[in-house]
DRENDO-1510 file (C-alpha; in Angstrom, 1 decimal, always signed):
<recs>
REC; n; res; u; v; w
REC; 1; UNK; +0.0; +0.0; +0.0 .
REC; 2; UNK; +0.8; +3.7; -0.4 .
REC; 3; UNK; -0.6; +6.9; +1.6 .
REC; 4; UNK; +0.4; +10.1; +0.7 .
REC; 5; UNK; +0.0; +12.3; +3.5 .
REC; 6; UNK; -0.1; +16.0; +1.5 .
REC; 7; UNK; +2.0; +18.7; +3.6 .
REC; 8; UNK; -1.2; +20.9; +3.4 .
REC; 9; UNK; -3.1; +18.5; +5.8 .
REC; 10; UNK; +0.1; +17.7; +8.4 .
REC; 11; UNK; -0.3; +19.2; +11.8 .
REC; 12; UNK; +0.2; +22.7; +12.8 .
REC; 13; UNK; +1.6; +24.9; +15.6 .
REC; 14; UNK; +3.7; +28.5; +15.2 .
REC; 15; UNK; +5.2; +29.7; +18.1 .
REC; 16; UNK; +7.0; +32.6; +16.5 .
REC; 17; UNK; +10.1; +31.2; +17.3 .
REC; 18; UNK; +9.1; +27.8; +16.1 .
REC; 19; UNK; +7.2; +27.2; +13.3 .
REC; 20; UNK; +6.1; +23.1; +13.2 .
REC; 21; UNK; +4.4; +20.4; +11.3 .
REC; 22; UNK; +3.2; +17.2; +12.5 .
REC; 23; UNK; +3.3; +14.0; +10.4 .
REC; 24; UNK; +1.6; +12.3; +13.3 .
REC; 25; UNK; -0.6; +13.0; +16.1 .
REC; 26; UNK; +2.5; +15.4; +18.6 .
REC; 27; UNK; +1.5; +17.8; +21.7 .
REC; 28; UNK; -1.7; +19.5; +20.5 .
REC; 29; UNK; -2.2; +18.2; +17.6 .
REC; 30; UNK; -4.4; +14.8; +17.5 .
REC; 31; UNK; -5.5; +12.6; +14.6 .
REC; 32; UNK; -6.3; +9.2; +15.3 .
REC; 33; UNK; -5.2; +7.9; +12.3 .
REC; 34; UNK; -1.9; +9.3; +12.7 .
REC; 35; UNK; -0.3; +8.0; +15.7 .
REC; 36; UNK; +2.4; +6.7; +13.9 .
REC; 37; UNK; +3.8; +4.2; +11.5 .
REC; 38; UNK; +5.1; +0.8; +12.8 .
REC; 39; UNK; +8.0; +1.8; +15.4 .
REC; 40; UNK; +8.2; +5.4; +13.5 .
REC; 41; UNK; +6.1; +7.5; +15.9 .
REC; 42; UNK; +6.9; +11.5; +15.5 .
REC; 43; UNK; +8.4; +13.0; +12.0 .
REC; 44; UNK; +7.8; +17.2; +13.1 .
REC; 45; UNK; +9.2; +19.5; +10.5 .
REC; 46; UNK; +10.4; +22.3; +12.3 .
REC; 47; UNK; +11.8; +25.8; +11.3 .
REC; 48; UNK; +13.7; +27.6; +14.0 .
REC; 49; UNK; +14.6; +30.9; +14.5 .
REC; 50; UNK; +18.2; +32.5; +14.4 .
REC; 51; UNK; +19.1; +32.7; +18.3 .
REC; 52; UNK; +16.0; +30.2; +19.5 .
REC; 53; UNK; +15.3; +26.9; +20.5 .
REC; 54; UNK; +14.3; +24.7; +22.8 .
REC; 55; UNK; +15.2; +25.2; +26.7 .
REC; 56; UNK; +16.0; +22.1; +28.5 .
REC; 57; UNK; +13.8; +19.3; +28.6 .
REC; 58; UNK; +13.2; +15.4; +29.5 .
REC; 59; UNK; +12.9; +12.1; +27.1 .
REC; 60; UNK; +13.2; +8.6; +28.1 .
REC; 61; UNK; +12.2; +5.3; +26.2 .
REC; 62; UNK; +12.9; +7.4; +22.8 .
REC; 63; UNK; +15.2; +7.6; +20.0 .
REC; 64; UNK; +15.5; +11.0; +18.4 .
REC; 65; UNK; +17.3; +11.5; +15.4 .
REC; 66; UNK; +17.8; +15.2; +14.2 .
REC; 67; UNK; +18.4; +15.4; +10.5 .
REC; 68; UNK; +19.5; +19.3; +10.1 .
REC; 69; UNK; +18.1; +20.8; +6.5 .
REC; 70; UNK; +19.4; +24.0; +6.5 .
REC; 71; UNK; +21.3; +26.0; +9.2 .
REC; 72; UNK; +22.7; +24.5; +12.3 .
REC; 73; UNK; +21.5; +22.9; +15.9 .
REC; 74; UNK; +23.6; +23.2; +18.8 .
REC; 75; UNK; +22.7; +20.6; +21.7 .
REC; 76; UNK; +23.4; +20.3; +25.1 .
REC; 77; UNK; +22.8; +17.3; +27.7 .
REC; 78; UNK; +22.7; +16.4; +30.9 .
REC; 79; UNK; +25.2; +13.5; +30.1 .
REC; 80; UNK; +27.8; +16.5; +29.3 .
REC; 81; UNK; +27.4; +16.7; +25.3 .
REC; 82; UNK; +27.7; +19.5; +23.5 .
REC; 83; UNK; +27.8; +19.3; +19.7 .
REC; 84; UNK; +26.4; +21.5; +17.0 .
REC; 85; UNK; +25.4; +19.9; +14.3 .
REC; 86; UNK; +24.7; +21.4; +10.3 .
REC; 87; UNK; +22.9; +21.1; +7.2 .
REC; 88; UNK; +23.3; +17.1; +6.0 .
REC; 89; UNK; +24.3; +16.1; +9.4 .
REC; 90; UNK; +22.7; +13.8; +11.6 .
REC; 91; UNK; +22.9; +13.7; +15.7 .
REC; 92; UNK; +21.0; +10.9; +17.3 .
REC; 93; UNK; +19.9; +10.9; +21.1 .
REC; 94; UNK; +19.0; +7.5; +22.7 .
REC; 95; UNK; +17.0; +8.5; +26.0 .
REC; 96; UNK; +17.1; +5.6; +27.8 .
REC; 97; UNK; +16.2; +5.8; +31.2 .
REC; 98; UNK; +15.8; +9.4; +31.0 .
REC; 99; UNK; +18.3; +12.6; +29.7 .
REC; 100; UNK; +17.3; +15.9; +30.2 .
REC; 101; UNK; +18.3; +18.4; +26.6 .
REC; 102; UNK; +18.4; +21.4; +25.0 .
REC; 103; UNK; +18.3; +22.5; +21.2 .
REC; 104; UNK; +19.1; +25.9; +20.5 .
REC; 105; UNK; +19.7; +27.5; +16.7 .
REC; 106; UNK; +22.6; +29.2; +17.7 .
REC; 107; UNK; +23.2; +30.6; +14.4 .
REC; 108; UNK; +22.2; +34.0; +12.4 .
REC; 109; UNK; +20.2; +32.8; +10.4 .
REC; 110; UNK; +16.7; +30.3; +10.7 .
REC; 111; UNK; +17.7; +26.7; +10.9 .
REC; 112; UNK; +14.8; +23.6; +9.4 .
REC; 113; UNK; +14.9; +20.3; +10.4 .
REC; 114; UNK; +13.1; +17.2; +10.5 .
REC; 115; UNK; +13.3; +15.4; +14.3 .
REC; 116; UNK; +12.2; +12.0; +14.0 .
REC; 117; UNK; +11.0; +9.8; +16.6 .
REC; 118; UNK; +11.4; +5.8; +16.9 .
REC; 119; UNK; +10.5; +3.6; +19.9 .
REC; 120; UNK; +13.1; +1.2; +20.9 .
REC; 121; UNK; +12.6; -2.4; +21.0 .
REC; 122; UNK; +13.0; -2.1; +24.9 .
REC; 123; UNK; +13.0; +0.4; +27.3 .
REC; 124; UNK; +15.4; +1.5; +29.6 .
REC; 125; UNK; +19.5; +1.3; +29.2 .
REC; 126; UNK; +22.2; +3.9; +29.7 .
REC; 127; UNK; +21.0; +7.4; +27.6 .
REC; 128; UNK; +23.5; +8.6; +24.7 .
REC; 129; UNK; +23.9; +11.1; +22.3 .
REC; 130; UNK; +25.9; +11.1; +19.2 .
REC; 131; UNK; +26.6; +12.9; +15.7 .
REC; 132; UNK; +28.3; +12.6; +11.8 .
REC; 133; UNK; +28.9; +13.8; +9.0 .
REC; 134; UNK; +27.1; +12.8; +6.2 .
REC; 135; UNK; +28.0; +14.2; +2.9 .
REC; 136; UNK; +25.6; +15.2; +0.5 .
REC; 137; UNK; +27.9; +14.2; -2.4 .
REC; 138; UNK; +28.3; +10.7; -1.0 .
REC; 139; UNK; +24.5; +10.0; -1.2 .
REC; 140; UNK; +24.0; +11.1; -5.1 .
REC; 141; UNK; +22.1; +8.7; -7.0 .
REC; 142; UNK; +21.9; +6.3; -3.6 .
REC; 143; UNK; +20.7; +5.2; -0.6 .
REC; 144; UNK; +22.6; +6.0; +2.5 .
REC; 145; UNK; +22.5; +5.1; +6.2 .
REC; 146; UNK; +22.2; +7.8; +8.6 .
REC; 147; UNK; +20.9; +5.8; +11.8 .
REC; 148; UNK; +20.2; +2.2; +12.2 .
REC; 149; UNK; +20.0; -0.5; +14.6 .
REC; 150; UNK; +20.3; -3.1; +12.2 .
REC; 151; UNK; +23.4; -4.9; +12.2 .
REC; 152; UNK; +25.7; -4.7; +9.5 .
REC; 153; UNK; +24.7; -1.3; +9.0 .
REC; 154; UNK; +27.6; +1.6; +9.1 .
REC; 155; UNK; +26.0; +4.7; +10.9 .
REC; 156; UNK; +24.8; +6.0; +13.8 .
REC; 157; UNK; +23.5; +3.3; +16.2 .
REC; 158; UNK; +19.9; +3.4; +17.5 .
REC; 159; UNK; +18.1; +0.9; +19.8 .
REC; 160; UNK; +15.3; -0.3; +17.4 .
REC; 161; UNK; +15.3; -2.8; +14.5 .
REC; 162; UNK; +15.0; +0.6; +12.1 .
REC; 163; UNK; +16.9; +2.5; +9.9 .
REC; 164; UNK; +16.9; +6.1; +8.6 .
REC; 165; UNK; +18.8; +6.5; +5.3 .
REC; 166; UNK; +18.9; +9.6; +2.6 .
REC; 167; UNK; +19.6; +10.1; -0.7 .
REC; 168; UNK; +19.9; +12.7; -3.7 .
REC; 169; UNK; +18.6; +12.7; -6.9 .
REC; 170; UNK; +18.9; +15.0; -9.7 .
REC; 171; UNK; +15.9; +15.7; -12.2 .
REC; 172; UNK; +14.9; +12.4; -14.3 .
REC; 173; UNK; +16.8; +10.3; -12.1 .
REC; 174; UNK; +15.6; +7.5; -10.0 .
REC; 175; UNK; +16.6; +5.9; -6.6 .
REC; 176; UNK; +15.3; +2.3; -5.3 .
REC; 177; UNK; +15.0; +1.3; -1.9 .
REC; 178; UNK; +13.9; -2.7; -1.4 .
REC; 179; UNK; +11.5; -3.3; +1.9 .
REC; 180; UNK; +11.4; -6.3; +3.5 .
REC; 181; UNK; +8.1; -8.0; +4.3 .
REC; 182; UNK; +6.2; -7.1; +7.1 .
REC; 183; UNK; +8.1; -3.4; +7.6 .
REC; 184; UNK; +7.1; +0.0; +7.2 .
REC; 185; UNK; +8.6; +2.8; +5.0 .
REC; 186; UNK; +7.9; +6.4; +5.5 .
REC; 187; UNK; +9.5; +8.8; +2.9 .
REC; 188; UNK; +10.1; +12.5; +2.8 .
REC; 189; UNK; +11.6; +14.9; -0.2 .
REC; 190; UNK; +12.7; +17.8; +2.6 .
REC; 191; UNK; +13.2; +19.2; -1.1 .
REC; 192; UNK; +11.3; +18.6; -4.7 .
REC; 193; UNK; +9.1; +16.5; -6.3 .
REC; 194; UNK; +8.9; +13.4; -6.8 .
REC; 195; UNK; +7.3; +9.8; -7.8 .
REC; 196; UNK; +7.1; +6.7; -5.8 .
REC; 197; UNK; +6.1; +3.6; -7.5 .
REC; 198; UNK; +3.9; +5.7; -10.0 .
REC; 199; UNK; +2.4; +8.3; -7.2 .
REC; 200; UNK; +3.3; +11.7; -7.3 .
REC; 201; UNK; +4.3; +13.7; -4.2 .
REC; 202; UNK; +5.6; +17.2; -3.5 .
REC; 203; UNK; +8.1; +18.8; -1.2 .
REC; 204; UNK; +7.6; +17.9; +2.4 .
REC; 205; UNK; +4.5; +15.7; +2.0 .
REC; 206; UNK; +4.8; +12.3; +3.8 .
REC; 207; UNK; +4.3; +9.0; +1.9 .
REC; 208; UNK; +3.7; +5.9; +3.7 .
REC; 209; UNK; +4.2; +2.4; +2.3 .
REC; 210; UNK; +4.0; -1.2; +3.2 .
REC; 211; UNK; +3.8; -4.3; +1.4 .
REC; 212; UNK; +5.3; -2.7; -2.0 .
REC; 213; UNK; +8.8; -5.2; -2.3 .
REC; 214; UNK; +10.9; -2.4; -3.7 .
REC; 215; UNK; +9.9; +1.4; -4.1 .
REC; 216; UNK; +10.8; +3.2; -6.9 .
REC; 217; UNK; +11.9; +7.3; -6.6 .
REC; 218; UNK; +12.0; +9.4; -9.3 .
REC; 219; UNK; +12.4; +12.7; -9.1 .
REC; 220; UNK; +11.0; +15.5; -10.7 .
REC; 221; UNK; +13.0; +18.1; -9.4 .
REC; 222; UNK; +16.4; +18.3; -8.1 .
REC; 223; UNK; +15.6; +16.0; -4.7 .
REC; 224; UNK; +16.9; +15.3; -1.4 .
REC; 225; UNK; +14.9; +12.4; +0.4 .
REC; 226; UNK; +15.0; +10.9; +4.0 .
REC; 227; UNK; +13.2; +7.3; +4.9 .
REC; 228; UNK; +12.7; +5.5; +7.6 .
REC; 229; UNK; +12.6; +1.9; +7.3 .
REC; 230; UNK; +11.2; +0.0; +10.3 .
REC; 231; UNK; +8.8; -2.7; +11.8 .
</recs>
């Protein structure tokens, strides 16, 4: 199956400072038929203001993953962390048994981002908090691994039997991604548009698949795309 989930109909909330959509049901805004998608339970596209973020804060049982669109994030923990991490990059914070955070957009400029939520396959454990480098080069016509907890994979280690990859594709060009079985996929172009097994979609809107073997990207515009694979 395949959902497309327009950006016009994703959830709401400007702060001012923070300006958000909700892929699934997040703080205020509630849809019962978005409260997730397998393990994947928040995707909030946030834009930040230069000089704003979010004060400190409390997770646990959670694994964030903070894939920075344009602009910076700076993070701070109450593990001791501090890392600031920019546009392509990935940080990834395993709550565990609880952390307490910040996220501040320390830079001169407004900072978008997609934070994405998965639930691990068991609660509790030590918290972490970790970041890379991913260049965009290195993901042209391809699939890459951002964040996974699948083993063999090289990135970023999460506690869940997911995996969030990225890729780039020019105009005209396609991408394939193979899903296993019984998993979920959720894709978003954070830029263009694009074609997924036959369906089109534009900038920012979410598209949900199961049970499709292999999905099929083309892009109509120059795109950048992030997925999460999981059960």
């Amino acid at each position: 199956m395949i959902d497309i989930r327009k950006f016009d109909t994703l959830g709401h909330a400007n702060h001012g400072w923070l300006d958000a959509r909700h892929h699934f049901s997040f703080a205020n805004y509630y849809d019962e038929s978005r409260m997730g998608w397998g393990s994947l339970r928040v995707w909030n596209d946030d834009a930040i203001a230069a000089q704003a973020g979010f004060p400190p804060h409390p997770h646990r049982d959670m694994e964030i993953i903070t894939y920075v669109r344009t602009g910076a994030i700076t993070h701070r923990d109450s593990m001791g962390n501090t890392g600031r991490t920019a546009a392509g990059d990935v940080q990834v914070m395993s709550a565990g048994t609880g952390v307490t955070h910040s996220e501040f957009n320390l830079e001169d400029e407004e900072t978008t981002l997609f934070q994405i939520w998965i639930m691990p396959d068991r609660n509790g454990g030590n918290p972490g908090w970790g970041a890379r480098q991913f260049p965009k080069a290195d993901r042209s016509g391809q699939f890459v691994t951002l964040a996974s907890g699948i083993e063999g994979d090289d990135a970023l280690p999460i506690r869940a039997n997911a995996r969030v990859a990225a890729a780039t594709v020019h105009a005209g060009e396609r991408v394939s991604y193979d899903l296993e079985g019984g998993r979920h996929a959720y894709l978003v172009a954070a830029k263009g548009r694009i074609r997924v097994n036959g369906e089109d979609a534009g900038p920012r809107d979410g598209v949900a698949l199961r049970d499709v073997g292999t999905i099929t990207v083309e892009a109509l515009d120059d795109a950048e795309l992030v997925l999460v694979d999981s059960l």
